[in-house]
C-alpha positions as CSV (number, residue, x, y, z in Angstrom):
1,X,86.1,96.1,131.3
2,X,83.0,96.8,129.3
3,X,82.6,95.0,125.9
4,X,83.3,98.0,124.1
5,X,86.5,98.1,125.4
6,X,87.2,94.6,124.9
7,X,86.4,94.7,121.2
8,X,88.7,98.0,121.3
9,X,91.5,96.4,122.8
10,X,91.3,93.1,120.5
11,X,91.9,95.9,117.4
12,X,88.8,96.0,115.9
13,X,86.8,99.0,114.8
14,X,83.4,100.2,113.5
15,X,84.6,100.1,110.1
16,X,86.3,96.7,109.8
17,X,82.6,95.1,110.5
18,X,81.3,96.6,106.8
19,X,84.8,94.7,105.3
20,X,84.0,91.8,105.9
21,X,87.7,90.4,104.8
22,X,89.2,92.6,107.7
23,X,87.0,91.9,109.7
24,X,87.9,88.3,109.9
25,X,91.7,88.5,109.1
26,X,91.8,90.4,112.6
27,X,89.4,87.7,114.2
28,X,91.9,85.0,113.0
29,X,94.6,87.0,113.9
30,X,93.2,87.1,117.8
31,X,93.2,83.5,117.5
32,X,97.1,82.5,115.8
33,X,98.3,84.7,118.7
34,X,96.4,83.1,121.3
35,X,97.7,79.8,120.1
36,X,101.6,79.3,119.2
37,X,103.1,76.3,118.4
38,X,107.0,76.1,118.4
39,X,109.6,74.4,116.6
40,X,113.0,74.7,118.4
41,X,116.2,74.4,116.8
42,X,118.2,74.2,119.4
43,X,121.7,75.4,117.9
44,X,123.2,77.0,121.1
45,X,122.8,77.9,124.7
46,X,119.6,79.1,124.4
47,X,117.7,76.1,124.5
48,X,119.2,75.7,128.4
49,X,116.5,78.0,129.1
50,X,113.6,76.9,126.8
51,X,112.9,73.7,129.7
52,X,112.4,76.3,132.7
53,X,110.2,78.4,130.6
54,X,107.7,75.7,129.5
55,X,107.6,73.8,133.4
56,X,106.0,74.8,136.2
57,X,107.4,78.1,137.5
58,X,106.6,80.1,133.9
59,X,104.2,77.4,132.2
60,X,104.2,78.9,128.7
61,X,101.4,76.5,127.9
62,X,98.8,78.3,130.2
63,X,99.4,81.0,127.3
64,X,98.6,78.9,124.8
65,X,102.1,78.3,123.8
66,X,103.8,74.9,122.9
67,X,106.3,73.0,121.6
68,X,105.7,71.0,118.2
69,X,107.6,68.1,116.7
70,X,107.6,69.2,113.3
71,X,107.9,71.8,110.9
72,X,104.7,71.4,109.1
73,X,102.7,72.0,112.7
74,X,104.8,74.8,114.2
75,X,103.7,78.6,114.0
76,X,107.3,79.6,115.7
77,X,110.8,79.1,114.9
78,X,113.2,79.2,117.3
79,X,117.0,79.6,116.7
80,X,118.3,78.9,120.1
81,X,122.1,80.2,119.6
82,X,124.7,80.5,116.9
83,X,124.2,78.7,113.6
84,X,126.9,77.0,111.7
85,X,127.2,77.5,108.0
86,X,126.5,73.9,108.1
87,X,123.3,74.4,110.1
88,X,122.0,77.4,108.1
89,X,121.2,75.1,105.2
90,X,118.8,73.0,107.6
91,X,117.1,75.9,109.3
92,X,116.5,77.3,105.7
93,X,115.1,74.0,105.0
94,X,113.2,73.8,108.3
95,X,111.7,77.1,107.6
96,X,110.4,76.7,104.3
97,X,108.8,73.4,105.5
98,X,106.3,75.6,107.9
99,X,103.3,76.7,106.9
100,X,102.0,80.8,106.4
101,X,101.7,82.4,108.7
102,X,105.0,81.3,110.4
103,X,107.1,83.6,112.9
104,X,110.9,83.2,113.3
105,X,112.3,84.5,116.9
106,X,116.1,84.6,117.5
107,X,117.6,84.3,121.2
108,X,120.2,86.0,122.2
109,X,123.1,87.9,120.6
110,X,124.5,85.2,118.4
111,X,121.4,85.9,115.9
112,X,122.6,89.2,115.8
113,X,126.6,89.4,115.5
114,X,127.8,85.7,116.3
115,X,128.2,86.2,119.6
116,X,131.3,85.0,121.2
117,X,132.1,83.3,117.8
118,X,131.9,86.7,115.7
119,X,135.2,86.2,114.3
120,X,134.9,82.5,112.9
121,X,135.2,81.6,109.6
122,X,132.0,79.0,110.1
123,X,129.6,80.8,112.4
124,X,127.0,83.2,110.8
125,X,126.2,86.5,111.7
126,X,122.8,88.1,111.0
127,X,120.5,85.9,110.7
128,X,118.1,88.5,109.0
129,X,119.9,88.7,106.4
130,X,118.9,85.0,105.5
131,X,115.8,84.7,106.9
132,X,113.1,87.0,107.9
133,X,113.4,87.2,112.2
134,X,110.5,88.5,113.5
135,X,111.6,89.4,117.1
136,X,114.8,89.1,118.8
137,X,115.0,87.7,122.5
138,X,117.7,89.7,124.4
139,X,120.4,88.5,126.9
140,X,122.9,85.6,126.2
141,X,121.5,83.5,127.2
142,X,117.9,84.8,127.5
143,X,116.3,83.9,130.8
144,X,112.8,82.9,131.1
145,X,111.8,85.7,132.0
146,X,112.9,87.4,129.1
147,X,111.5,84.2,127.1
148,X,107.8,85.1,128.1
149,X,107.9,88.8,127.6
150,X,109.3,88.2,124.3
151,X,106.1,85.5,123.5
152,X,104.0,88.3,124.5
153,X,105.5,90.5,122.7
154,X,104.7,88.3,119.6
155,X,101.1,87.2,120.5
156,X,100.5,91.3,120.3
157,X,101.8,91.7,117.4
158,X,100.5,88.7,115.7
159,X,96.8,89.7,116.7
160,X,97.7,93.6,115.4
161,X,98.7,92.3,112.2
162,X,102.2,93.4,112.6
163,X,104.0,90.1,112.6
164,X,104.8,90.4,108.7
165,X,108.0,88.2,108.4
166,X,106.9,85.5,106.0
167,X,105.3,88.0,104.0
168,X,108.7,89.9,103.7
169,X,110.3,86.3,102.6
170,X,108.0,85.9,99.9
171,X,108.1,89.7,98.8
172,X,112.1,89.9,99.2
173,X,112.4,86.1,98.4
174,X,115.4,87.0,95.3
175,X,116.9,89.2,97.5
176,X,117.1,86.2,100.5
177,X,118.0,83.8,98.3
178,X,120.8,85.6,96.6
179,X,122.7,85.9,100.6
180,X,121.7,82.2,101.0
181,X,123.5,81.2,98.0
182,X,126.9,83.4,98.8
183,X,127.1,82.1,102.3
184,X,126.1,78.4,101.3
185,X,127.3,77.9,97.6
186,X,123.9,76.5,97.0
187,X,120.8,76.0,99.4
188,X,120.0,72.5,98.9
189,X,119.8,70.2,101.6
190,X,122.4,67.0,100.2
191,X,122.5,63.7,102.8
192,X,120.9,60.2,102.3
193,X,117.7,61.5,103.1
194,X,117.0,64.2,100.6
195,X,119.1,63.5,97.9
């Protein structure tokens, strides 16, 4: 592959080297997607499949992809499964702990429609309409498989500049807010360690 079609593939064009803002919002971009670190929440079956992903067989970290401990150092959140009413307020928390840019991926159906738990009074359906989810991993659960072409799916869009989700929170942040609050009654996290 020549150079010019290295710098073609990595998005960038004769005209973004004049803007120089472009230019290196695209540069950075290359590098947040070559580097993703990810904050599980591990509300379902999901995570069952997170471990054979990141070991030897698939090793997500030779793609530059790894788990983080806390919210303030992760790029990507995961939401591994179904979420409780209960555990909607903590992953809204979690998620507004993270810093921009931040990517939210959902595994599996229960993001979608609740999976297996569509019909129950305390398991949430749609996720998106609470928070802004990037991409969706398909199967229930997803297999590793599955897992990776779904990272790579991100780390392309992230280094196109199409992996917009935390701007749509910010810009739609009323409208999120306002489908928080009807499911919830009111967003705030309330134990002994946040009251």
């Amino acid at each position: 592959m020549t150079n010019e079609e290295k710098i073609e593939q990595m998005n960038i064009f004769e005209e973004d080297l004049n803007d120089t803002i472009t230019f290196w919002e695209k540069i950075k971009n290359i590098f947040r997607g070559k580097s993703l670190w990810m904050l599980h929440y591990c509300t379902g079956c999901g995570a069952v499949e997170l471990p054979p992903t990141m070991t030897a067989r698939f090793d997500m970290e030779r793609l530059g992809m790894g788990p983080m401990a806390t919210p303030r150092q992760a790029d990507v959140l995961l939401i591994t499964g179904y979420l409780s009413v209960k555990t909607l307020r903590r992953v809204i928390y979690t998620y507004e702990q993270m810093m921009t840019p931040k990517y939210l991926v959902g595994f599996g159906s229960c993001t979608l429609n609740g999976g297996i738990y569509y019909d129950s009074y305390a398991v949430i359906d749609r996720l998106d309409y609470y928070l802004p989810v990037d991409l969706y991993v398909a199967g229930c659960m997803p297999r590793p498989e599955a897992i990776m072409n779904t990272f790579k799916t991100l780390e392309n869009m992230i280094t196109k500049g199409e992996a917009n989700g935390w701007k749509k929170y910010v810009e739609n942040y009323d409208w999120y807010r306002n489908n928080q609050i009807r499911s919830l009654g009111e967003v705030y996290v309330k134990d002994e360690f946040h009251e």
